[in-house]
C-alpha positions as CSV (number, residue, x, y, z in Angstrom):
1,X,-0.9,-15.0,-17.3
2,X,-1.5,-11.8,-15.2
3,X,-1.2,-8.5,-15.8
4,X,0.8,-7.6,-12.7
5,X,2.8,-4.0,-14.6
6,X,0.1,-2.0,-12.4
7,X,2.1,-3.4,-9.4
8,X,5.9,-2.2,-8.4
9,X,8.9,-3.3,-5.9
10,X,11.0,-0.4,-5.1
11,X,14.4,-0.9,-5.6
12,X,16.9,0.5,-2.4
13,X,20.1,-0.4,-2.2
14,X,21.8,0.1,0.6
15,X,25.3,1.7,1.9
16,X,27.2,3.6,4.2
17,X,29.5,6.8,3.9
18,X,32.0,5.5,4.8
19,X,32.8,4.6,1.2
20,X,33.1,7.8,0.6
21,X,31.1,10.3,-2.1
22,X,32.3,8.8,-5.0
23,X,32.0,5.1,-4.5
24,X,28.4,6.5,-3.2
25,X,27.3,7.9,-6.7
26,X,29.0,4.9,-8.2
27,X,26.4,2.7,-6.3
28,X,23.4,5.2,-7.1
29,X,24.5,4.7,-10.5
30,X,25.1,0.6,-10.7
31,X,21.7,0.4,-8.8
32,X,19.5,2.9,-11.1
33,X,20.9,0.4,-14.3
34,X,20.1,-2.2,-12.5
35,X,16.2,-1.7,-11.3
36,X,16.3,-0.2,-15.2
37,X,16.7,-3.5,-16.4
38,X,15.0,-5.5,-14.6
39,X,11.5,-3.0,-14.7
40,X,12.7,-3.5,-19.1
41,X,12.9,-7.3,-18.8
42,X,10.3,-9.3,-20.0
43,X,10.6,-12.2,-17.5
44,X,10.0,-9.9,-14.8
45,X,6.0,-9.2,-14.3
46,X,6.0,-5.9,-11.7
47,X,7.4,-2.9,-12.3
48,X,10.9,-2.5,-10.6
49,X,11.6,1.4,-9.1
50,X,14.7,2.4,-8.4
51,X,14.7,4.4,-5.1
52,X,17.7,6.7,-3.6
53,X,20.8,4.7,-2.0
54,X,20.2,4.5,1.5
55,X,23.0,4.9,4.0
56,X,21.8,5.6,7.5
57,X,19.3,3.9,10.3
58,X,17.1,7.3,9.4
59,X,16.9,6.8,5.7
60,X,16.1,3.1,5.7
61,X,13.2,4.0,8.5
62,X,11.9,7.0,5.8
63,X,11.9,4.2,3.3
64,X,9.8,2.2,4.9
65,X,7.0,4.8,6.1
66,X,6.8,5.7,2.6
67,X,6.7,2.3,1.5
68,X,3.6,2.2,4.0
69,X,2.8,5.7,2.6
70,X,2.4,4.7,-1.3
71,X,-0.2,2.0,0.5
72,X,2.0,-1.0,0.5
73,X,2.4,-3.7,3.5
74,X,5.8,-5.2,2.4
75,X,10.0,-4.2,2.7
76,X,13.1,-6.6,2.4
77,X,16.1,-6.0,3.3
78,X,19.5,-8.1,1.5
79,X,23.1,-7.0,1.6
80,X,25.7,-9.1,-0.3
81,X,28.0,-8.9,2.7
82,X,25.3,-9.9,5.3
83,X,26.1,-6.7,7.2
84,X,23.1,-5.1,8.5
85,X,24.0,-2.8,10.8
86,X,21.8,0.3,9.4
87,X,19.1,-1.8,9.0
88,X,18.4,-3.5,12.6
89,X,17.1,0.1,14.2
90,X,14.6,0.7,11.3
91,X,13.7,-2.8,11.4
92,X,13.3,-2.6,15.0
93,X,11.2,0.4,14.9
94,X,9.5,-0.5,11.9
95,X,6.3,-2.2,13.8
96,X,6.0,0.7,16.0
97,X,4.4,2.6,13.0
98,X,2.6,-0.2,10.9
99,X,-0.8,1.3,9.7
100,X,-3.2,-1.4,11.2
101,X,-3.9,-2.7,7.4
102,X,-0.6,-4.3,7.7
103,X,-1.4,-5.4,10.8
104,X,-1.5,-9.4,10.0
């Protein structure tokens, strides 16, 4: 088998504020023990890095220039509740500012 720990997924959950503050830290806080246990599991080969919550079309686009920043090619996006409506504009945008290594 591989050695693949030198490797890492960041871990961004996201949300709105429309929840409200404390449901907010709540989620920071279900997500942290969550990409904590999966980056301590055994059965998962790459290092899993909890990132902050994300909650507007702004911080998903920040997230994904410094996804290209760290010198990775690769973002996914998954809500539970299908509902993507602060995604779509960094998504849309997102090509715009691909560094041409992505570019495949």
């Amino acid at each position: 088998m591989f050695n693949l720990k030198h490797l890492e997924v960041w871990f961004v959950t996201g949300s709105q504020h429309l929840y409200g503050p404390e449901t907010l830290k709540q989620v920071a806080a279900n997500s942290q023990s969550i990409a904590n246990a999966l980056d301590a599991s055994a059965t998962v080969p790459i290092r899993v890095v909890f990132q902050p919550v994300a909650k507007t079309p702004q911080e998903i686009t920040d997230e994904i220039h410094a996804v290209y920043d760290a010198g990775m090619c690769g973002f996914t996006f998954w809500n539970a509740n299908s509902n993507f409506t602060s995604a779509y504009p960094a998504m849309s945008n997102a090509r715009s500012f691909r560094p041409d290594r992505c570019k495949n």
